[in-house]
N, C-alpha and C positions, 0 to 999 in steps of 0.2 A: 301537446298544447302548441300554439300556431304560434308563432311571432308577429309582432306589430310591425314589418317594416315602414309604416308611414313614420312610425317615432322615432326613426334614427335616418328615414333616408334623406342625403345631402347634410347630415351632420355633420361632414368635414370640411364642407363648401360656407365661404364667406358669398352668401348669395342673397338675391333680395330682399328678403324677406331678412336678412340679420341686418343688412345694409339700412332696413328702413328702421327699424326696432334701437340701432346704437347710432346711426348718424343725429343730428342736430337735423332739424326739419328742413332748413334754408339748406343747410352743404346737400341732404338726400335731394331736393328742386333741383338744383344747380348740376350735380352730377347726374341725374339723369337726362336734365335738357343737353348738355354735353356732350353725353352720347349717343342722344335722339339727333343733334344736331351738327355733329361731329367733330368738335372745335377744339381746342386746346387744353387743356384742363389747367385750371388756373389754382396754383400753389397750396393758395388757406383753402380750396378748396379740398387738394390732394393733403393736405397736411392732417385736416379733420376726419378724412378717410383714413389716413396711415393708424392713427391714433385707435382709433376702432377696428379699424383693422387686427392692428397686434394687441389688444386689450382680449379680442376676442381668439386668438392663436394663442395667446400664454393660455386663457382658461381651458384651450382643447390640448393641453399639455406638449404646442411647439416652443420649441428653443432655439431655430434659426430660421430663417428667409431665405429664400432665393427667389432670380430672378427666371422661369421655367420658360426656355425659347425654343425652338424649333429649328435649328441649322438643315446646310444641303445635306449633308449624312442620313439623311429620312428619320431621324429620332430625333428625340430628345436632350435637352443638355441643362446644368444645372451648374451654379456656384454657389457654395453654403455657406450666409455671413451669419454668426449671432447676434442675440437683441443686446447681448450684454455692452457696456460703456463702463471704463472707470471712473468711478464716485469718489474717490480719493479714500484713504486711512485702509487699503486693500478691499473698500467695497467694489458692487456694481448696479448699475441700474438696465430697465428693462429700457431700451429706446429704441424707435421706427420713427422715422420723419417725410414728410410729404416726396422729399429730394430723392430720399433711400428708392422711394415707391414707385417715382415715375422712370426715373433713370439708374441703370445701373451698368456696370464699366467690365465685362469680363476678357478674356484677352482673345484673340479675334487671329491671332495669326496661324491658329494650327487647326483651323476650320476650311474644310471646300470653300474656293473662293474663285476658283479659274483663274488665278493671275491677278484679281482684284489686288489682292493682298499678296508685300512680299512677308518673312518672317518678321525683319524687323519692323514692319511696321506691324506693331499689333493691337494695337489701339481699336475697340470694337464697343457698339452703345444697346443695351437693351433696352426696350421702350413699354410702357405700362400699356395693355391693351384691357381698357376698361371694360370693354363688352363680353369679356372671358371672362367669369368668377374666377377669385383665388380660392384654391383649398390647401389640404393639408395632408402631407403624406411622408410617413416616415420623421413622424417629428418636426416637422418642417412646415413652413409657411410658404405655399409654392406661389408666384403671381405670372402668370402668363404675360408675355412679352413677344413684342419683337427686335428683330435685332438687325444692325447695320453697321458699317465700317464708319471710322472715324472721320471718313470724306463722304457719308451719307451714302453708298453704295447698298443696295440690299443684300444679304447676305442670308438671309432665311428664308422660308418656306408660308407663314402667316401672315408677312406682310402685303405680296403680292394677290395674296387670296383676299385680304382686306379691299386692297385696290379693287379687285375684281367684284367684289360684292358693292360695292359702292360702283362701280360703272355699271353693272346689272341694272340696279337699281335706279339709278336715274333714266336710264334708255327709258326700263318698263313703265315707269311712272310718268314719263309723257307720253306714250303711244293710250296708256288707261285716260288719259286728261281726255286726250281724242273722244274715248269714245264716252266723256261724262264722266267719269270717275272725278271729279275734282277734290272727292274728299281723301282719296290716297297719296299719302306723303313718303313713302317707303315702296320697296317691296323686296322681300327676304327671298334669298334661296334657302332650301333646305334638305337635309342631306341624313338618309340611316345608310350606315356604313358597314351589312352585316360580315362578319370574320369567321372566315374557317380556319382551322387547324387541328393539328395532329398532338396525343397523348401519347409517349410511351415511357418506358420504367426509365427512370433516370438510370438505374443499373446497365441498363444498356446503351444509353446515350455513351456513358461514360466512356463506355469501351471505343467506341467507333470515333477515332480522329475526321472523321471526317463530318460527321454531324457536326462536332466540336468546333473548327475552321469554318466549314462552313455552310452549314445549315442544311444540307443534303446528303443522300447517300451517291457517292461517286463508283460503288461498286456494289452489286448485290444480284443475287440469281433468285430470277420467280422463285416462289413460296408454291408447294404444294394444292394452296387453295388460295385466289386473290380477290378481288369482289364479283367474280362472276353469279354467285348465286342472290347478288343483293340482297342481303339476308340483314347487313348491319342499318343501311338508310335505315330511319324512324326507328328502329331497332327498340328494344327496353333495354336503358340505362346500366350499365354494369355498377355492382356499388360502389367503389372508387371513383368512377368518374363521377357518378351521381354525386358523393360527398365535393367533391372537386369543383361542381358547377354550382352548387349551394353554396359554397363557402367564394369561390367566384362573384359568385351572385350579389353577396354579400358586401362584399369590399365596393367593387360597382355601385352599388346603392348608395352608399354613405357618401361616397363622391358624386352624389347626384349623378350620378350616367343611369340611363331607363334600359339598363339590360331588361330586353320583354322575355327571348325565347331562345331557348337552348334544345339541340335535338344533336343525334346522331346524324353523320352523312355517309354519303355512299364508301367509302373506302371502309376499313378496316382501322379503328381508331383516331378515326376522323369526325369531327365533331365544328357546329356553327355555332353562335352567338347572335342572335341579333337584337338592336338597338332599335326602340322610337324614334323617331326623326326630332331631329331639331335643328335649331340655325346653324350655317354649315362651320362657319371660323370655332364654333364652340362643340360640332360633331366632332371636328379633324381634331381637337385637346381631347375630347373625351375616347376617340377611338386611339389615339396614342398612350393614353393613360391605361386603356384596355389591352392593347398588346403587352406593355410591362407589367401592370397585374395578374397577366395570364401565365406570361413565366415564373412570378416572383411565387404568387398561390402553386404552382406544378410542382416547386419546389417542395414546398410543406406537405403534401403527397405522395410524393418521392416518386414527380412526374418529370419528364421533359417535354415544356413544348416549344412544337419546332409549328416557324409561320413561314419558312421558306415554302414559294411555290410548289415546289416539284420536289418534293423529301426521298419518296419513291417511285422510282420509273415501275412503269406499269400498270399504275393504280392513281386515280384523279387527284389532281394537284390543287392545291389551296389557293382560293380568289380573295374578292373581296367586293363583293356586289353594292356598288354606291348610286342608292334611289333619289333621283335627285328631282326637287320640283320648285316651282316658283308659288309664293304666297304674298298679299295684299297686308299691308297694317291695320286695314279693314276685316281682315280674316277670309278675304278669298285666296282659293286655289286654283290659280290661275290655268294650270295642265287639268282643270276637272269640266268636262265635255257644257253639263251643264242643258238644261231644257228651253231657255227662252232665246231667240231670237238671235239678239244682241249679245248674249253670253256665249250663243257656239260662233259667233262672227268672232270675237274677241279670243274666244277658245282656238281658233282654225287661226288665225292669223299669228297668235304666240306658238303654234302646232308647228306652222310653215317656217314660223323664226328658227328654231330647233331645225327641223330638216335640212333648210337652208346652209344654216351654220356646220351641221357637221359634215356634210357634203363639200362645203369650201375648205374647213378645215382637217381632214381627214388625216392630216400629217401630223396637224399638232396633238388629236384627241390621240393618235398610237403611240406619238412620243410620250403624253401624260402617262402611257402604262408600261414602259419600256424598260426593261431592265434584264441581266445575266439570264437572273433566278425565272423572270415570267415567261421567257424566251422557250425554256421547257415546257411550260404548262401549254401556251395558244395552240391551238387546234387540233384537239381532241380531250375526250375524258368529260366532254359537259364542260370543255374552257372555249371560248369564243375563237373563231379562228385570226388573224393579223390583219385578216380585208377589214374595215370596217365597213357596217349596214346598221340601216335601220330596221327594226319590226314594227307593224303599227297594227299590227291583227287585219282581216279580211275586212270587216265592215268600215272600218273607218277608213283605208284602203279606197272602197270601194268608193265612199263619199267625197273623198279627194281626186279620184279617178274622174267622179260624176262631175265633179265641179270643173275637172279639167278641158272635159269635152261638153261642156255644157249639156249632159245628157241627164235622163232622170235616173233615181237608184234603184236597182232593180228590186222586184219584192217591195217598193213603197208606192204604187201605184205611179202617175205621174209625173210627181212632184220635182220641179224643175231646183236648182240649187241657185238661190237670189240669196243672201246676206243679207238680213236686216229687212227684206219686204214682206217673204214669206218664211212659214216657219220650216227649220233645220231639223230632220226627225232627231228627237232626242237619241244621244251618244250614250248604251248602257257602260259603266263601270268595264264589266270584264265584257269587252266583246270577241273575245275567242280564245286558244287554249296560248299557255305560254310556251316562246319559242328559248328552250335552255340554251342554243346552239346561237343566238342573235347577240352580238356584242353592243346592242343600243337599243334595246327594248320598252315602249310604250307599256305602260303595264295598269290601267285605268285612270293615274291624274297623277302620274308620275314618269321619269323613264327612270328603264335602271342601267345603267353602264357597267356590264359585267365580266369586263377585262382588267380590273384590278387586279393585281397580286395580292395576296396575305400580308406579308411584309409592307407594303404601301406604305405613306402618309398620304391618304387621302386631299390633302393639299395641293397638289401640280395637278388633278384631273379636273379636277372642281375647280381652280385658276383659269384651266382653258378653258373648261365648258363656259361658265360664266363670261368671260372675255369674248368667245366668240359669238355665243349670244347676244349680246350686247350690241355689237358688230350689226347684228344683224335687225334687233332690232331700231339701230339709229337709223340705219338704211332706210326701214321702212316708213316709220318716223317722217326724213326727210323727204320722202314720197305723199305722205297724207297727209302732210301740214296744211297745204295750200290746198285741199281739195274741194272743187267746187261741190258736187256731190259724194259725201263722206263714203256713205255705204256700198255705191256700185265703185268707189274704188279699193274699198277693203274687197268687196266682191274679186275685183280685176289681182290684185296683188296676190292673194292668195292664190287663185287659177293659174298666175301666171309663174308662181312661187314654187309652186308643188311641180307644173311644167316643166321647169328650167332644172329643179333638184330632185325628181324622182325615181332617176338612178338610185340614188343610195339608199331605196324603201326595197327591203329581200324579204318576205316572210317565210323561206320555205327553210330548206335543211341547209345550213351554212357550211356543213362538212362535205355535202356533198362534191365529187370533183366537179360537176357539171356545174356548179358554182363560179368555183375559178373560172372556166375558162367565161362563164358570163359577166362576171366580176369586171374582166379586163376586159371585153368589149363594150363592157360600158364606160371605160377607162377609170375604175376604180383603182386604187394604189392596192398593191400586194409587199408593203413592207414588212417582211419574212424575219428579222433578225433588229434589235437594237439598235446596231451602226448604221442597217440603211432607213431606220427612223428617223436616228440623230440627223444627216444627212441633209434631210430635209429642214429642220429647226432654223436654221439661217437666212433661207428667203426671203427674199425682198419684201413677199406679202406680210410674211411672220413679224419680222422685223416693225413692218407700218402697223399693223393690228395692235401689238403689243407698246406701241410707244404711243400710236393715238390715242391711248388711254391710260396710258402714264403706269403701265405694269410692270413695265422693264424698258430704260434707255438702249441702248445698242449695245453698250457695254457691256452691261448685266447680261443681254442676250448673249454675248459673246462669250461670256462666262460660265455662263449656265452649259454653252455646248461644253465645253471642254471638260466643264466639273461631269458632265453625263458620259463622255466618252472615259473621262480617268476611270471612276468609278466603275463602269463595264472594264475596262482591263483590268485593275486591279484583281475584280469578283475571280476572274478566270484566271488570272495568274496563281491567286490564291490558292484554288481549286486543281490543278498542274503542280505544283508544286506538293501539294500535300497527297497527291496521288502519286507522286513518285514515292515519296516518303513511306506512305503506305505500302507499298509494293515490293521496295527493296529492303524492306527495315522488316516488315513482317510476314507478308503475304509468301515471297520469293523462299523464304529460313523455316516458314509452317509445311509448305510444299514439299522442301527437299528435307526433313524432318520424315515426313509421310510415306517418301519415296525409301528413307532411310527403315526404317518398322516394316515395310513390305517386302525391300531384298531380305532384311535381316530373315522375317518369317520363311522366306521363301528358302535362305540357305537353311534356315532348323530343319524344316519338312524334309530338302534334302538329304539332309545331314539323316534325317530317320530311314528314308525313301528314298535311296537313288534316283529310282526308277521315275522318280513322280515327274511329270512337266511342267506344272501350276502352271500352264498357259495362261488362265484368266489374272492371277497377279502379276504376271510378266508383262501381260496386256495392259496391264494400268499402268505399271512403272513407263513402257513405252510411252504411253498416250502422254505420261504426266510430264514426262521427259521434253517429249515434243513441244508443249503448252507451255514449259516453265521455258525452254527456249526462246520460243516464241514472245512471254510476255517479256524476255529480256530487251529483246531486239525494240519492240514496240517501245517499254519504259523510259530507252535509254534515248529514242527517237522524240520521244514526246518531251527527254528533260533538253535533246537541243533546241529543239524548239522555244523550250521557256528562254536556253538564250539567247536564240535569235533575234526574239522580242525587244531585246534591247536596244535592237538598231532602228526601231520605229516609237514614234509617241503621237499622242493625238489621236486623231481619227485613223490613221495610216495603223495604230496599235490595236486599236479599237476592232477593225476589219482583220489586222493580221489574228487577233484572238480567236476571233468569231471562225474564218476559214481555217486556220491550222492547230490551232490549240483545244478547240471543240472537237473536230476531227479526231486527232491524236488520243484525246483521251475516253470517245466513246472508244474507238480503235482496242487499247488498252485496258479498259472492261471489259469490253465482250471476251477476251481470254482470262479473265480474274475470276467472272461470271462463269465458266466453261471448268476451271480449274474448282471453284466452290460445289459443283454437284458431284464433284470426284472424291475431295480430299474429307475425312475423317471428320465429323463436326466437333468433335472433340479437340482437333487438331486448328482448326481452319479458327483466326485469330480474332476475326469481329460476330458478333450477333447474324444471323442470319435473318431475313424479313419475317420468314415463318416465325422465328423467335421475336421478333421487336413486335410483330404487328397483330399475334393472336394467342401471346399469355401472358398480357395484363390483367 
């Protein structure tokens, strides 16, 4: 018998449809003009919400609030207050009040802050972010928020995505004025945020310290068989997982998230998710809420799942593909080609905005994806590679080409490219195959930027993108305002748009080396590592983009570098340290254990056989001798290093990680790796790949 998911989905969500059903007629007006119009929310208004609010969380059986923000840490974060109040004679009552809802006070000192914050000042403000539903989880009344330092400083992740969505928004909506549109007063981005990730037995997580720290395997030798026979992509479901992604499926639903589709991927218990698109400040809540559902469900399976990038070397690393597109309050989609005239002028000129924009900003869209853990994944395995490019398929390509040299398209007879006089062959949907290997892909009325990591918040790419867009559309903007003739200067701006920024359109194979070296003759950035992302972040230009539109003062920029630099050291220090740990605590004591059972064997034999040579266990003991040497010398290299470290901070740390502590500890593998296809699996102290990744 099927279930009704339409009758319980978003039953945990205070959303419009309850908003409209328990508020008072005049507060439901008033709160939504509020947040059609973005203004302040005024008390009895927030009061008649709270009331409704918690009337309708005590009936879905919560028993506290909190305020659910988004810190630099990339997660989530949460303080649990009860509804209860003393009523006197040891009673209580239930109470939420409009003050509870909009503001709330949690302590702000021991959060990424770049210096914003010292300890003692800890004073930090979360803010009610209406446009996010509250729901309910784990009992609880969760209300999305942002959050800031008690001298108004940002300190989160949602608020500057806010900004960005509202400067988007205004750019788009007077370039549409331009061309007639007068009846759009918005325009939304919107954003599916599909999630890969990996399954495997919690039994085995257990064991491996180093999943445990930190989200990856730090040591491990090929598997006998790894995805070369792509046999699992699309694969049929094994029944664990299958129960896993239904009861997944499940949770998602009730919290209003539009989980659509779940499949197998190319690795070896690796698996996607992906979402319907929806507004983006309310994608990046719902895909955060999906990453901790995903562990919290793995659990009750008696799964672990891991969202780090690159869990296992060898085998393709987990992204996190965000299709991102602009829409009308009107209900146009502003990235869809579109047949008349005036719609592909209007299409071609928001086309060129995008091109534009990530062309100028190349530095900021790699630093939106920069991090330890993604640092392993780019460039290779079907991960994009660190250049950024555009894909735009051949045909459309070719019509931005045509318009560049004022020539006709070929295969369309004549037809010269004028904007608005004659017409533009209509643009199909899919006009060619998809490029997996393109880190900025066109994909028919959307792009999709698919240099996310797994682990992500979706929030810092969608910041820049948004921002820099904007950027570009005021540009343009401020070019067509005044124009005598509208059309041949949309005509001219485009042509000259695509001219100036068509470097960064690559359709072909992004791995290819013959890439690179075109990359850089077209003077494309080749930022290879996170510190020489960060690097960039400071520029003068970065700096004016983000403050002309009020995303980040200088300050906050200032802040954010350092919080992006700590957190890269940190990851790696992390990961160094627990590698030695591993090494000398288990790995070094399983080996010479091993080496101990083989002399021993080899004095029995004697002890029967004089005569005998056991050359081949002599031969191991040698080799193993050698290796466990070896990884001494290495370990002990790599633990000074971690204290070298100490003599640098900042960016100077950041870089020392990257060149000697990355170094040192692949160094340091490749003999653990070497020693594992040796030693006794019986003996040898963590899971091997072959065990984590193909007997679930």
């Amino acid at each position: 018998m099927s279930e009704d998911v339409s009758a319980y989905f978003g039953c945990m969500v205070f959303n419009d449809e309850e908003m409209r059903l328990r508020l008072p007629k005049d507060i439901y007006r008033q709160l939504k003009k509020t947040i059609a119009e973005g203004k302040d929310l005024d008390i009895n208004i927030a009061n008649g919400v709270a009331h409704a609010m918690k009337t309708w969380a005590l009936e879905n059986g919560a028993t506290h609030y909190t305020h659910w923000f988004q810190p630099m840490t990339g997660i989530t974060a949460e303080k649990h207050e009860a509804f209860i109040n003393p009523a006197g004679g040891g009673r209580v009552i239930m109470e939420f009040s409009g003050k509870e809802l909009i503001k709330g006070e949690p302590d702000a000192s021991s959060f990424p802050s770049g210096g914003i914050r010292a300890t003692f000042e800890a004073r930090g403000y979360t803010a009610w972010d209406p446009t996010s539903y509250a729901f309910i989880k784990d009992e609880t009344l969760c209300i999305p928020t942002a959050f800031c330092s008690f001298s108004g400083e940002v300190l989160d992740k949602k608020t500057p995505l806010l900004r960005s969505m509202e400067a988007l928004s205004e750019e788009a909506v007077k370039i549409l004025h331009l061309f007639g549109k007068t009846d759009v007063k918005r325009v939304i981005t919107t954003v599916g945020a599909e999630q890969e990730y990996f399954l495997i037995d919690k039994k085995d997580y257990e064991r491996r310290k180093d999943l445990i720290y930190t989200g990856r395997t730090l040591i491990g030798a090929r598997s006998p068989k790894g995805q070369e026979l792509e046999d699992h992509y699309f694969g049929a479901l094994r029944t664990r997982v299958s129960a896993y992604m239904k009861d997944l499926d499940r949770q998602l639903w009730k919290l209003g998230i539009y989980a659509k589709t779940s499949h197998n991927e190319v690795a070896p218990c690796q698996h996607e998710l992906a979402p319907v698109f929806t507004t983006t400040n309310v994608a990046v809540d719902q895909n955060q809420l999906t990453m901790e559902l995903m562990k919290k469900v793995a659990e009750k399976h008696g799964f672990a799942c891991l969202l780090h990038e690159k869990p296992f070397a060898g085998f393709n690393g987990s992204g996190k593909h965000n299709n991102w597109s602009l829409k009308s309050d009107t209900g146009i989609n502003l990235l869809e080609p579109g047949e008349s005239p005036q719609d592909n002028a209007q299409f071609l000129l928001f086309l060129v905005a995008v091109i534009k924009a990530v062309d100028e900003y190349q530095d900021l869209l790699r630093i939106s994806v920069a991090s330890a853990g993604n640092d392993h994944r780019l460039g290779g395995f079907e991960a994009p590679p660190a250049i950024i490019s555009m894909f735009l398929g051949d045909e459309l390509t070719e019509i931005l080409e045509a318009l560049a040299s004022g020539s006709p398209v070929a295969g369309r007879g004549k037809m010269q490219m004028q904007l608005g006089v004659h017409v533009l062959p209509p643009v199909p949907k899919d006009t060619t195959d998809r490029n997996r290997t393109s880190p900025f892909a066109f994909t028919g009325n959307k792009f999709e930027f698919r240099m996310l990591g797994s682990s992500f918040s979706v929030a810092d790419p969608n910041t820049t993108l948004n921002t820099i867009v904007a950027a570009s559309l005021r540009d343009f903007y401020n070019e067509l305002e005044g124009a005598k003739d509208f059309n041949l200067a949309v005509q001219e701006l485009v042509r000259r748009t695509y001219k100036e920024h068509r470097r960064i359109v690559f359709n072909g194979n992004n791995y290819a080396p013959e890439w690179i070296r075109e990359a850089e003759k077209r003077g494309l950035l080749n930022l290879q590592s996170s510190p020489d992302a960060y690097d960039t972040f400071l520029l003068q230009k970065n700096i004016d983009l983000f403050g002309s539109f009020k995303i980040f003062n200088s300050v906050e920029m200032h802040a954010r570098y350092e919080i992006l630099n700590e957190e890269y050291s940190k990851t790696v220090h992390i990961e160094a340290v627990t590698l030695v740990d591993m090494v000398n605590k288990q790995i070094r004591p399983a080996v010479d254990r091993y080496m101990t059972e083989l002399s021993s064997s080899v004095a029995s034999r004697k002890a029967v056989i004089p005569q005998l040579e056991c050359r081949s266990a002599l031969e191991r003991i040698s080799k193993l001798s050698v290796l466990t040497d070896e990884l001494a010398d290495r370990t002990d290299r790599l633990d000074e290093l971690v204290h070298q470290a100490s003599a640098y901070q900042g960016s100077e740390l950041a870089h020392f990680s990257q060149r000697s502590l990355i170094s040192q500890m692949q160094s340091v593998r490749e003999v653990c790796d070497s020693l594992e296809l040796i030693v006794d699996e019986k003996i040898w102290p963590y899971p091997t790949y072959g065990q984590m990744l193909f007997y679930v």
